[in-house]
N, CA, C and O of each residue as an XYZ file, in Angstrom:
704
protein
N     -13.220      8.946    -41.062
C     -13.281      9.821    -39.908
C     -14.236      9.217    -38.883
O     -15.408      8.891    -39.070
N     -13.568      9.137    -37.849
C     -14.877      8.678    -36.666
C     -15.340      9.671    -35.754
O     -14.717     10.533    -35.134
N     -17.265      9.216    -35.812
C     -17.480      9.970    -34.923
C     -17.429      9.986    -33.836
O     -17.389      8.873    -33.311
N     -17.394     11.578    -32.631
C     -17.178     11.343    -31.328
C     -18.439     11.454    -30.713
O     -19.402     12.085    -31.148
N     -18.350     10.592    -29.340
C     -19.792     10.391    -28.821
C     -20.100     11.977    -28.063
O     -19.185     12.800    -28.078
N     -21.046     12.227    -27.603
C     -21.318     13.665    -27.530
C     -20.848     13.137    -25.915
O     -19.641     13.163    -25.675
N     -21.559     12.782    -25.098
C     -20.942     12.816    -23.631
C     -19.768     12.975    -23.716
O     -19.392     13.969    -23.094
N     -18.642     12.180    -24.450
C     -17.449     12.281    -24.480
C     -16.414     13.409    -24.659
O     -15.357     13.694    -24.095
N     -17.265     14.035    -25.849
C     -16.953     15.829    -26.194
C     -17.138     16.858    -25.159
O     -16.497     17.909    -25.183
N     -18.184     16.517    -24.059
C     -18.321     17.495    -22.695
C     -17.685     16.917    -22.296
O     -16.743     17.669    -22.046
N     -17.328     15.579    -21.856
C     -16.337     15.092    -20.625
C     -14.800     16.374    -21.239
O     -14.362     17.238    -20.480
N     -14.373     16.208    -22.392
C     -12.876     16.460    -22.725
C     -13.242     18.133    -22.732
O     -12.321     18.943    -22.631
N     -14.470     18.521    -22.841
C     -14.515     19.810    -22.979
C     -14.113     20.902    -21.299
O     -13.274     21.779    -21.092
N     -14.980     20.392    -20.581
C     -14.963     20.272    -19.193
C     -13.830     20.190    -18.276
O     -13.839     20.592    -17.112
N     -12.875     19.652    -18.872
C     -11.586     18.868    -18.493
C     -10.583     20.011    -18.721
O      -9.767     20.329    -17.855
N     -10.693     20.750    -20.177
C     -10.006     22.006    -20.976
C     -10.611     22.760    -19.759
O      -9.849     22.655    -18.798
N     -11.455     23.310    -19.542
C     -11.838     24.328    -18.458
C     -10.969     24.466    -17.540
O     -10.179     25.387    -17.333
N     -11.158     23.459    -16.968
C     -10.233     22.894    -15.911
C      -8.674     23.315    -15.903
O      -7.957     23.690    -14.975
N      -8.387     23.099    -17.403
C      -7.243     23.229    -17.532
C      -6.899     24.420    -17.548
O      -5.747     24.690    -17.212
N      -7.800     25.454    -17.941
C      -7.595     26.851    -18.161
C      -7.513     27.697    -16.552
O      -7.124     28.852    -16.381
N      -8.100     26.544    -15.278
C      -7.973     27.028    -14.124
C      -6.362     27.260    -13.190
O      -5.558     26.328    -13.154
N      -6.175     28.108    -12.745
C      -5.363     28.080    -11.871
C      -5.250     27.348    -10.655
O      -4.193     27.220    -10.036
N      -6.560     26.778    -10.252
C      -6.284     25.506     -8.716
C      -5.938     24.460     -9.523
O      -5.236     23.702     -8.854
N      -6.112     23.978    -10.818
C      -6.271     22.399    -10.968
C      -4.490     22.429    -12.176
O      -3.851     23.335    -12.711
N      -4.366     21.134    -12.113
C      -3.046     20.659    -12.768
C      -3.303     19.791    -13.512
O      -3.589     18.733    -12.951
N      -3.340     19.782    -15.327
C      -3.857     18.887    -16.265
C      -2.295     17.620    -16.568
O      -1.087     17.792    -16.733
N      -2.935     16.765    -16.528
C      -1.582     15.804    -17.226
C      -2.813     14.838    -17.914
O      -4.017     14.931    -17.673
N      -2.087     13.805    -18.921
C      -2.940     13.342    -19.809
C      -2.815     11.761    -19.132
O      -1.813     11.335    -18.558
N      -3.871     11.140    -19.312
C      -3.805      9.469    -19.280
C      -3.239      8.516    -20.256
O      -2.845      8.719    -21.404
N      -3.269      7.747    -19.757
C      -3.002      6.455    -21.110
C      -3.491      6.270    -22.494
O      -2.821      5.971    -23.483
N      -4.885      6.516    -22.405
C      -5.761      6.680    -23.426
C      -5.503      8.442    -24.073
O      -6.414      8.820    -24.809
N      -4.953      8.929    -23.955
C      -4.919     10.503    -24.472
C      -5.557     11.178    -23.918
O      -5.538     12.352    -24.290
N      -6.363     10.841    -22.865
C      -7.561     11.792    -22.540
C      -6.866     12.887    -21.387
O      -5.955     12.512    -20.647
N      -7.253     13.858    -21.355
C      -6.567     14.957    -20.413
C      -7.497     14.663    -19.011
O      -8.691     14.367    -19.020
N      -6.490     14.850    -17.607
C      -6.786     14.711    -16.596
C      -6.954     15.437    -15.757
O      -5.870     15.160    -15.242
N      -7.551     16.537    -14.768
C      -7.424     17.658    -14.270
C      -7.492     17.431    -12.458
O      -8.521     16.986    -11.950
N      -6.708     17.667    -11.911
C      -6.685     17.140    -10.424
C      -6.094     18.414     -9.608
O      -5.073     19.002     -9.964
N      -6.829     18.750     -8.521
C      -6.766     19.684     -7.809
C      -5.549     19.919     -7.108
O      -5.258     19.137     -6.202
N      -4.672     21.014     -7.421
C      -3.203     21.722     -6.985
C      -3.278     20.823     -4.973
O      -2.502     20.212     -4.238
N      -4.436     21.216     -4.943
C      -4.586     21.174     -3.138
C      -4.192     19.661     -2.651
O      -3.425     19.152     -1.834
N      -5.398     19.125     -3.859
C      -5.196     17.226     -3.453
C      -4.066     16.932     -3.955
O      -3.769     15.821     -3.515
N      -3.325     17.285     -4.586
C      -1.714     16.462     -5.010
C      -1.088     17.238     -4.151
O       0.062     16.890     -4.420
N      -0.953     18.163     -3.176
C      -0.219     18.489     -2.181
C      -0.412     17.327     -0.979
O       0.480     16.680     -0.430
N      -2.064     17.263     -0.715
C      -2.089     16.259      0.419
C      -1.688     14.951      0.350
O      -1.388     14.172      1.254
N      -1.728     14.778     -1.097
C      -1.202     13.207     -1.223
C       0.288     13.282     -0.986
O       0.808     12.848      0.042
N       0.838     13.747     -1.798
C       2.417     14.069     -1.291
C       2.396     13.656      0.174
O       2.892     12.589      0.535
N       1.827     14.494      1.001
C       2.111     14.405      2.106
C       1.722     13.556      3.069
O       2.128     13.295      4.202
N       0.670     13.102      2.239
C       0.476     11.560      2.778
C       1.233     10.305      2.859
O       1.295      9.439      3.731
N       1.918     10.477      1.452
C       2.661      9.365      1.306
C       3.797      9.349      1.778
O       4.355      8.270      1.978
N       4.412     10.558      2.069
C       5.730     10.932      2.663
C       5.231     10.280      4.615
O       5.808      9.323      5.130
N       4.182     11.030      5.282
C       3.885     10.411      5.891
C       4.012      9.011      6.654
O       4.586      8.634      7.675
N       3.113      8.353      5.567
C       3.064      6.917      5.435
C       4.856      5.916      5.429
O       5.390      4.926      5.929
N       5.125      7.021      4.515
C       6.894      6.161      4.580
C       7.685      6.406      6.067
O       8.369      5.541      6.614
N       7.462      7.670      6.561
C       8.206      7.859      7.572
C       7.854      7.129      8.855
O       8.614      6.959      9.808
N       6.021      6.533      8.698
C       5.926      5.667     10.179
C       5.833      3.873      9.449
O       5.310      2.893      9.979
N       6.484      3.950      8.208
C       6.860      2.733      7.735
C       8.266      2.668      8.358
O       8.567      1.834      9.212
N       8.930      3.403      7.978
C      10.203      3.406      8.782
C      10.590      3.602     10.154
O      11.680      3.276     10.623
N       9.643      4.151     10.775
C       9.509      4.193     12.442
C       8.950      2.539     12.921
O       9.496      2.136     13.949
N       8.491      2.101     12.630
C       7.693      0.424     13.038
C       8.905      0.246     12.278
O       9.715      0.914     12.920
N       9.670     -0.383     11.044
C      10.589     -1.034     10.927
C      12.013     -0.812     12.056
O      12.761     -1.777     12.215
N      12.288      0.470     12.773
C      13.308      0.380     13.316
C      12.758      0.468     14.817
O      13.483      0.888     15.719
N      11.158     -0.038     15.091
C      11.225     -0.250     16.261
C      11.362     -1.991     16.814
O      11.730     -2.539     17.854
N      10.880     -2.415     15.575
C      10.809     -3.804     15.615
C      11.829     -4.531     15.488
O      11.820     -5.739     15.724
N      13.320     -3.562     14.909
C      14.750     -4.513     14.894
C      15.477     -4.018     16.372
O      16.592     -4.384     16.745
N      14.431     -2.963     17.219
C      15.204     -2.753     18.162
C      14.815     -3.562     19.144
O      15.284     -3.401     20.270
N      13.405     -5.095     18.741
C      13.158     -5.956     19.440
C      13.508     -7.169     19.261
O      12.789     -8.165     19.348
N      14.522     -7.116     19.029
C      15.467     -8.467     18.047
C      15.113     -9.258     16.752
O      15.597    -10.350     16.453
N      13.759     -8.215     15.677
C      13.344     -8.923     14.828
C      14.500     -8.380     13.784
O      15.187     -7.395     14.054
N      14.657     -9.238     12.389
C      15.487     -9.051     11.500
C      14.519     -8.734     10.339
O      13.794     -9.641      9.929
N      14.456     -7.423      9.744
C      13.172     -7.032      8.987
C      14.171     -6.730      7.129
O      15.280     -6.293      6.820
N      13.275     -7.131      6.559
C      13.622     -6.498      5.436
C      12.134     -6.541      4.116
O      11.234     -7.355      4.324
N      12.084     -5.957      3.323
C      11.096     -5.080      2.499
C      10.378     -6.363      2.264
O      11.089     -7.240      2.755
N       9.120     -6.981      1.657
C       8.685     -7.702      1.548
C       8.182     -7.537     -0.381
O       7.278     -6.738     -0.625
N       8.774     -8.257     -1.482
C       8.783     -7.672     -2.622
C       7.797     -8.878     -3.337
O       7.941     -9.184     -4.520
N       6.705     -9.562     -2.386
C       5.866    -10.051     -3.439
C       4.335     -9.881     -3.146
O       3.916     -9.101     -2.290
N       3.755    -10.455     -3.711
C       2.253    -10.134     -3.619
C       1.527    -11.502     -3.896
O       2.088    -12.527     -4.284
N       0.300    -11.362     -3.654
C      -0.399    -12.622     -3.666
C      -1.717    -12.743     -4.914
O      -2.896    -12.463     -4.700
N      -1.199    -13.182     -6.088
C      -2.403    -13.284     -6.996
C      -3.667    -14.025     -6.450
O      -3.656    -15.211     -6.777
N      -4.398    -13.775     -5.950
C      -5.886    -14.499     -5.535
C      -6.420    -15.287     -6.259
O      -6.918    -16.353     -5.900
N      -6.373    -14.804     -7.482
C      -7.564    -15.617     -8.712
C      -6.392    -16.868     -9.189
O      -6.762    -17.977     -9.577
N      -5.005    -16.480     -9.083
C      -4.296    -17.120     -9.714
C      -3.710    -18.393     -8.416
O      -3.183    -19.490     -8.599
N      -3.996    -17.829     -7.397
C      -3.627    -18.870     -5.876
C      -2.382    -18.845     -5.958
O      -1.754    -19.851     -5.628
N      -1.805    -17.849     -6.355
C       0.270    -18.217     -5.842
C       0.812    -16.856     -5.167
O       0.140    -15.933     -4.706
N       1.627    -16.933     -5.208
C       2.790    -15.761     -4.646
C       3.375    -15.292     -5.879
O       3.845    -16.172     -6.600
N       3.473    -13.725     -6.402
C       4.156    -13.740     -7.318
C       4.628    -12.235     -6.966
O       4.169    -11.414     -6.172
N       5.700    -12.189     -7.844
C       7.024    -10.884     -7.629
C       5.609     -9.717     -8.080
O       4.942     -9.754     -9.114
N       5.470     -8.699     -6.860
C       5.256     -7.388     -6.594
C       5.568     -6.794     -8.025
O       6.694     -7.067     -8.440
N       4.501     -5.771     -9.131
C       4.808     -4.900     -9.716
C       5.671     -3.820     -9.084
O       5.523     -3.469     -7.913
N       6.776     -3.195    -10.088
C       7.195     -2.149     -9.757
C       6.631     -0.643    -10.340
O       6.412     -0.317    -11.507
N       6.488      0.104     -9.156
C       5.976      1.670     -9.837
C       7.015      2.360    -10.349
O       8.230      2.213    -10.214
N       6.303      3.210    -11.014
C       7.267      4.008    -12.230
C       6.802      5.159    -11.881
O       5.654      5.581    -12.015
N       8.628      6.176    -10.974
C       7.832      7.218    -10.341
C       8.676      8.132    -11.816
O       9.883      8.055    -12.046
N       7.525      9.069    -12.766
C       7.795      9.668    -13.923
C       8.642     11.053    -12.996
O       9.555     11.359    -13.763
N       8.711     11.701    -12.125
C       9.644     12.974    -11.433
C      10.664     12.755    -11.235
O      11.566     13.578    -11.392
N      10.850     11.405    -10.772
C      12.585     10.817    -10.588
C      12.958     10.159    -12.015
O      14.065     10.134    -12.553
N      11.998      9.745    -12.381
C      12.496      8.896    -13.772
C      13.220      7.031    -13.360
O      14.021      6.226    -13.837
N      12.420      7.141    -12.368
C      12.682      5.346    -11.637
C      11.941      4.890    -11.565
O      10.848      5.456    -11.599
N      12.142      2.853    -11.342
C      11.022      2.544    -10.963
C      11.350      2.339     -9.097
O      12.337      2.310     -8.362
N       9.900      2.235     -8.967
C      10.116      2.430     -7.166
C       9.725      0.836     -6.482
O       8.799      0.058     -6.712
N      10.783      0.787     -5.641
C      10.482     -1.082     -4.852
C       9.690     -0.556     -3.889
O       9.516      0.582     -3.452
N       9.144     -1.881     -3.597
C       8.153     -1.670     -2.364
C       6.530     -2.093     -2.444
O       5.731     -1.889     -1.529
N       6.315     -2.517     -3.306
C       4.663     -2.653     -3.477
C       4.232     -3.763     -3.103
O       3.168     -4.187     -3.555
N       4.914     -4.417     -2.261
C       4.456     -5.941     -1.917
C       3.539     -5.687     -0.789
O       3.528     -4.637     -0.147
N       2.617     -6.903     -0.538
C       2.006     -6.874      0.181
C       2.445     -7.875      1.263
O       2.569     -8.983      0.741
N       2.773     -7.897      2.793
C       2.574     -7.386      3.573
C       3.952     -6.338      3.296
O       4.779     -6.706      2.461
N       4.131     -5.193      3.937
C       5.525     -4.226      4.135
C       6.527     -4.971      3.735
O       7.148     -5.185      2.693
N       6.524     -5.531      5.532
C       7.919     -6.160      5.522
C       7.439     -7.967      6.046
O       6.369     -8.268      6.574
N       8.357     -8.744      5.771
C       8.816     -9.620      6.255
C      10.019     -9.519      7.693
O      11.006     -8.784      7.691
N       9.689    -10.280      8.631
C      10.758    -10.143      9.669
C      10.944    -11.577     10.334
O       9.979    -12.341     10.311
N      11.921    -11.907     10.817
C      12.762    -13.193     11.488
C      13.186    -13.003     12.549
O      13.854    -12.006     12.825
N      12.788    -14.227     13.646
C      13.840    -14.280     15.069
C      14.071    -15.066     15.258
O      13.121    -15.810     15.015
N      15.321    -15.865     15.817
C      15.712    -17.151     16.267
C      14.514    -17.024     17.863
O      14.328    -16.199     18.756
N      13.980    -18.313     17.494
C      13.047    -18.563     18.834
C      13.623    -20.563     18.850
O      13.517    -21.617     18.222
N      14.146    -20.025     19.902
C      15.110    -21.691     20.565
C      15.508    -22.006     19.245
O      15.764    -20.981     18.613
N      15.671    -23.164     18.526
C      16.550    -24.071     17.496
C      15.745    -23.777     15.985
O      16.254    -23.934     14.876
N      14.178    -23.249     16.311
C      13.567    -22.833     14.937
C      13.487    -21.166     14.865
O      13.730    -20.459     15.843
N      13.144    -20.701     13.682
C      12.878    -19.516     13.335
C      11.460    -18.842     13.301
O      10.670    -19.508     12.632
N      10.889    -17.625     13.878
C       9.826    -17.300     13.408
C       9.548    -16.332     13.088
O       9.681    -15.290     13.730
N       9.026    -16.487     11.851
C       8.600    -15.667     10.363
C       7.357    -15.166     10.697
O       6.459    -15.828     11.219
N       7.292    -13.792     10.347
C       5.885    -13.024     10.202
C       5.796    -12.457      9.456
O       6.838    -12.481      8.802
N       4.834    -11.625      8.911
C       4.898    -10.723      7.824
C       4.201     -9.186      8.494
O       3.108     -9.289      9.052
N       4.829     -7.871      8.421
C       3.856     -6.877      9.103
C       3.636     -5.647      7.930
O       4.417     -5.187      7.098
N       2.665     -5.430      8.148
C       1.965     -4.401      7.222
C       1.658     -3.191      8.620
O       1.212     -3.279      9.764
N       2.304     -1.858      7.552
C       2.222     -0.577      8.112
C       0.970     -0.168      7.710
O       0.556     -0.358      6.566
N       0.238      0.468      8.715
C      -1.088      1.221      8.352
C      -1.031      2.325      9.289
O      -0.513      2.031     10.367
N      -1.432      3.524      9.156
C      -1.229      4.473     10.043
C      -2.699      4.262     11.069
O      -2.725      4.217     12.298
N      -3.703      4.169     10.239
C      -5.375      4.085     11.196
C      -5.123      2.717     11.199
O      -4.765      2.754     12.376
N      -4.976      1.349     10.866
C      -4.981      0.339     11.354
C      -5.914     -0.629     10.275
O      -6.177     -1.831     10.226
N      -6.263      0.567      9.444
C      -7.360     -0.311      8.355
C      -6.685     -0.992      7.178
O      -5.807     -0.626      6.396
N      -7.472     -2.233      7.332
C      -6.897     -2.780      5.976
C      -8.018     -2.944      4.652
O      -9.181     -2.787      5.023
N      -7.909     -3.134      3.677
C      -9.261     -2.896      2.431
C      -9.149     -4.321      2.594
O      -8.259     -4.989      3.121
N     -10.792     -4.833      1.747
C     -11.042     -6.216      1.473
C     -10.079     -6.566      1.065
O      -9.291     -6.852      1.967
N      -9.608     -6.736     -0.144
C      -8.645     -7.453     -0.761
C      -7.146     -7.600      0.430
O      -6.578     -8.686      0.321
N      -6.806     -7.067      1.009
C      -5.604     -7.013      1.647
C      -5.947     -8.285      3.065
O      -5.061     -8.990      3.550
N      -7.404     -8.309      3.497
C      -7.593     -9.094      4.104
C      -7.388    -10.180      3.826
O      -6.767    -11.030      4.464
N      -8.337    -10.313      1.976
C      -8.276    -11.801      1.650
C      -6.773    -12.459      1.322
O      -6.584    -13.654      1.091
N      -5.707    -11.381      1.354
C      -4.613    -11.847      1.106
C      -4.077    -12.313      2.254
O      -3.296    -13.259      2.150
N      -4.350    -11.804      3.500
C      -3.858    -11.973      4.729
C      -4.136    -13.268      4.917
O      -3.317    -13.992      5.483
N      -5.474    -13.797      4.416
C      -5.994    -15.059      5.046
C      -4.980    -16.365      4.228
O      -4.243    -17.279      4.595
N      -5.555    -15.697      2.720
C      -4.344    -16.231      2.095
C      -2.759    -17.203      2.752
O      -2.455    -18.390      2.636
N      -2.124    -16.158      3.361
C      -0.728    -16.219      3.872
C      -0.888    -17.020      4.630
O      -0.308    -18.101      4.527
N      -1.603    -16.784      5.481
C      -1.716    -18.122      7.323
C      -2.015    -19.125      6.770
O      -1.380    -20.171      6.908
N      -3.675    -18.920      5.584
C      -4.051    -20.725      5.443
C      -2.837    -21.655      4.714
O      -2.532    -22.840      4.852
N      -2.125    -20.246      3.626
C      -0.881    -21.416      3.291
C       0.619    -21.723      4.139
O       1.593    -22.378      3.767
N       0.405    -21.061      5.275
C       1.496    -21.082      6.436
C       2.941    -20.344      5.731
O       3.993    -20.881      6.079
N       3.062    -19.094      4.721
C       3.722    -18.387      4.537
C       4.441    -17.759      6.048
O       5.532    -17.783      6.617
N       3.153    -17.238      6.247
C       3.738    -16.827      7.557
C       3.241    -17.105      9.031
O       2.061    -17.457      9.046
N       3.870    -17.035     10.338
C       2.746    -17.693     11.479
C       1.877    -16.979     11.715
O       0.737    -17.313     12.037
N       2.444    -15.520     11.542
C       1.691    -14.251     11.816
C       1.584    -13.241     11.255
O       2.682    -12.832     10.876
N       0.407    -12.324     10.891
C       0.437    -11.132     10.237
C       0.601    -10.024     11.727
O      -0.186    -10.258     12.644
N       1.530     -8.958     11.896
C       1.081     -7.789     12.301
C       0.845     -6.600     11.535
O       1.422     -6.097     10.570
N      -0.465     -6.186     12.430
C      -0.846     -4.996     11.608
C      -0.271     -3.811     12.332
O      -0.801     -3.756     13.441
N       0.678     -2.749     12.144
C       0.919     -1.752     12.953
C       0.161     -0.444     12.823
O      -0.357      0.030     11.812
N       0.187     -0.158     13.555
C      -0.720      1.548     13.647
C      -0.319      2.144     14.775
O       0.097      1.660     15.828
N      -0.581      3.822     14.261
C      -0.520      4.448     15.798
C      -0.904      4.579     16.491
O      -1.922      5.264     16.394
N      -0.393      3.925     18.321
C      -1.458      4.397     19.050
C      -2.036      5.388     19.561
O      -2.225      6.336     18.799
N      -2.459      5.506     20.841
C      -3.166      6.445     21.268
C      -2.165      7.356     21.985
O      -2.464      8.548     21.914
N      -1.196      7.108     22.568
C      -0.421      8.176     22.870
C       0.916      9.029     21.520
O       1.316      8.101     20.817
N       1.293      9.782     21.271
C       1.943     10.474     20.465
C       3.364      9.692     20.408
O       4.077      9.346     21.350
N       3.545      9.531     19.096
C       4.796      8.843     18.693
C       4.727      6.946     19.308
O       5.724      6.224     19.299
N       3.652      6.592     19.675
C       3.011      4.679     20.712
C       2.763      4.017     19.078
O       2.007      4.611     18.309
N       3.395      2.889     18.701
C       2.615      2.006     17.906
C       2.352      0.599     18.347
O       3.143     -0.185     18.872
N       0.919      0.402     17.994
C       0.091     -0.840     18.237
C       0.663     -1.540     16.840
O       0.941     -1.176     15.697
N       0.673     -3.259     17.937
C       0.582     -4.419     16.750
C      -0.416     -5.225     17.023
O      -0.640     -5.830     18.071
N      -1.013     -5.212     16.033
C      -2.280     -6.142     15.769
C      -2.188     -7.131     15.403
O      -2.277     -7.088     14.176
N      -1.996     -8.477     15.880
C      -2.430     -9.455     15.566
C      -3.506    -10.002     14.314
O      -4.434    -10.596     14.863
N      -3.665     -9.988     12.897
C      -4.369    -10.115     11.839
C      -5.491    -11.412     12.947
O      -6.574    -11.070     13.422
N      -5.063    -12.408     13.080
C      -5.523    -13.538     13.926
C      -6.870    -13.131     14.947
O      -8.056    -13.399     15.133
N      -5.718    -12.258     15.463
C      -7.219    -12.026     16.960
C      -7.641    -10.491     16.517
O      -8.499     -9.882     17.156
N      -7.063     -9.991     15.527
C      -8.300     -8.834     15.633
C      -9.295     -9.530     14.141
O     -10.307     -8.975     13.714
N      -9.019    -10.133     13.867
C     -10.467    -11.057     12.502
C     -10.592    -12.607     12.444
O     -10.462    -13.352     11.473
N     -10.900    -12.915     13.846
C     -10.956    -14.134     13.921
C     -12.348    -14.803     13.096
O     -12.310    -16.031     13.023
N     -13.289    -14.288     12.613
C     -14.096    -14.602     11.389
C     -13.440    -15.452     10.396
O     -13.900    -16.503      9.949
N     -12.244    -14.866     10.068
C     -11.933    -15.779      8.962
C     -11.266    -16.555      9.207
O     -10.390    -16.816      8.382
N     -11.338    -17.398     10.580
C     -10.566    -18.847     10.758
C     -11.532    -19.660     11.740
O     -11.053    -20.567     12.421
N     -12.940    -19.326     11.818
C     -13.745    -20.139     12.572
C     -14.317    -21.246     11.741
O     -15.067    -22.078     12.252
């Protein structure tokens, strides 16, 4: 029989409380341990992410209405490992699928410019922020000439306006 550590017995005890509440919604982790997360915050996330998809899809169909040719971008950039490799897929457990899309940048897009092509990669952000790691991937992409350009899209300042950011000239730090 093993013993349990006492912090551990209040953490799971604490958690049951929780569970016995009417705001919070218990589901269990990987490890068995029960999880308790507020009715309110899994509403806002929902609606965040629904959000997030719908001005993913607003910048994708504004940008093919500027002669770019866009489609999902399905890989990611191992850092430690220095390559490009195929995007994990999420496993949404309500639909019972797994879900495409986790690559980093969004999308990839193409235009015939005179006899060559040019390739960018654009990442949707609604505020315009990107986390460390997404930077170091950005830098990633240019120093290995994946792509010529990162845009970053966001909304602007007038209702329904999106800004493209240039990765280049808005963090020119990481190419001086």
């Amino acid at each position: 029989m093993q013993k349990i550590n006492k912090e551990h017995k209040e953490k799971i005890m604490k958690e049951i409380e929780k569970a016995n509440n009417e705001e919070y919604e218990t589901s269990w982790n990987e490890k068995g341990l029960p999880v308790s997360k507020k009715k309110s915050e899994i509403q806002k996330g929902k609606q965040s992410r629904a959000q997030g998809a719908k001005f993913e899809l607003k910048v994708r169909t504004e940008l093919e209405s500027q002669g770019w040719i866009m489609d999902k971008w399905t890989n990611n950039v191992d850092l430690e490992e220095n390559k490009i490799v195929k995007a994990k897929r999420k496993y949404n457990p309500f639909k019972k699928m797994l879900v495409v899309g986790t690559g980093f940048p969004d999308f990839i897009a193409f235009k015939k410019v005179n006899k060559n092509y040019e390739i960018i990669g654009v990442e949707s952000k609604m505020n315009g922020t990107l986390s460390k790691i997404e930077k170091e991937k950005c830098v990633w992409y240019l120093k290995n000439k994946i792509f010529s350009k990162i845009l970053i899209a966001k909304k602007g300042e007038k209702r329904g306006e999106i800004e493209h950011l240039d990765f280049k000239e808005r963090f020119p730090k990481f190419f001086a």
